[in-house]
N, C-alpha and C positions, 0 to 999 in steps of 0.2 A: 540781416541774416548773412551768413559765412559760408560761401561754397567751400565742400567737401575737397580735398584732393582727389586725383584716382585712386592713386594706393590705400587714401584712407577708405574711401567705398570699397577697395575689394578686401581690406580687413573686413571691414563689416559684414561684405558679404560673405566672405568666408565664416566668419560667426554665427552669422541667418545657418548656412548652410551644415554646421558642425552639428546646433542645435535640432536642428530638423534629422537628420541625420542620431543624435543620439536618440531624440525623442522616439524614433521610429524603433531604435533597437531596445529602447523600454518597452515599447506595445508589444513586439515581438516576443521579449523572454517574459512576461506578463501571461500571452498568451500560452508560452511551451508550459510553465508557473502551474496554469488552468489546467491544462490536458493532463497534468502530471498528477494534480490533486485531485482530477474525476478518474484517474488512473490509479490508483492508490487505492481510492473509496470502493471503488470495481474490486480490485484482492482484495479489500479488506471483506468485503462482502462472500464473495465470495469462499475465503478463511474461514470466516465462520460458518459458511455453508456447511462446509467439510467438516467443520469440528462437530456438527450437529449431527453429519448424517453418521460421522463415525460413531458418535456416542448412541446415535440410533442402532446402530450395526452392532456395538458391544452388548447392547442390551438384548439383542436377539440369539444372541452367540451365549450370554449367559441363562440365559430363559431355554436354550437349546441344551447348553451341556453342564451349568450348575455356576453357581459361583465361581468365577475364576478370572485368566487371565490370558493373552496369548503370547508364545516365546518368540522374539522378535528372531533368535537366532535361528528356529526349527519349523516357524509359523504351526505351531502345535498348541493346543486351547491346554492349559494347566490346571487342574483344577486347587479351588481353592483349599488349603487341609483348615476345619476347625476347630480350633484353641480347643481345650478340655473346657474351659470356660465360659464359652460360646454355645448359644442354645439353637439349633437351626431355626431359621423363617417358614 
């Protein structure tokens, strides 16, 4: 068996220590990875909350004042005009 020189052990150990050293900043951005995709899943959830309660809100708004729509420029409800065509509900 061959002793090591110094210099060749402190390569080595510099290599032990590189690896440990990267490995550690894999676990770390792994973990930020994780918080970011239960952070995501959180808005997306959320998202759709909103979409739901809005479409809940439109429905009450048209049940309140007829078919229609609201002007994003004047927040004023529009009502819907129907086609000649069109037979009311």
């Amino acid at each position: 068996m061959s002793q090591l020189t110094n210099k060749e052990k402190e390569i080595i150990l510099k290599f032990s220590k590189n690896y440990i050293n990267l490995h550690n900043q894999i676990v770390s951005v792994e973990g930020e990875i994780k918080k970011l995709e239960d952070k995501s899943s959180c808005l997306i959830q959320e998202l759709e909350d909103c979409r739901l309660e809005e479409t809940n809100f439109m429905e009450l708004l048209c049940k309140k004042y007829g078919p229609g729509q609201i002007n994003p420029m004047n927040l004023c409800w529009e009502e819907k005009k129907l086609a000649e065509y069109e037979l009311p509900k």
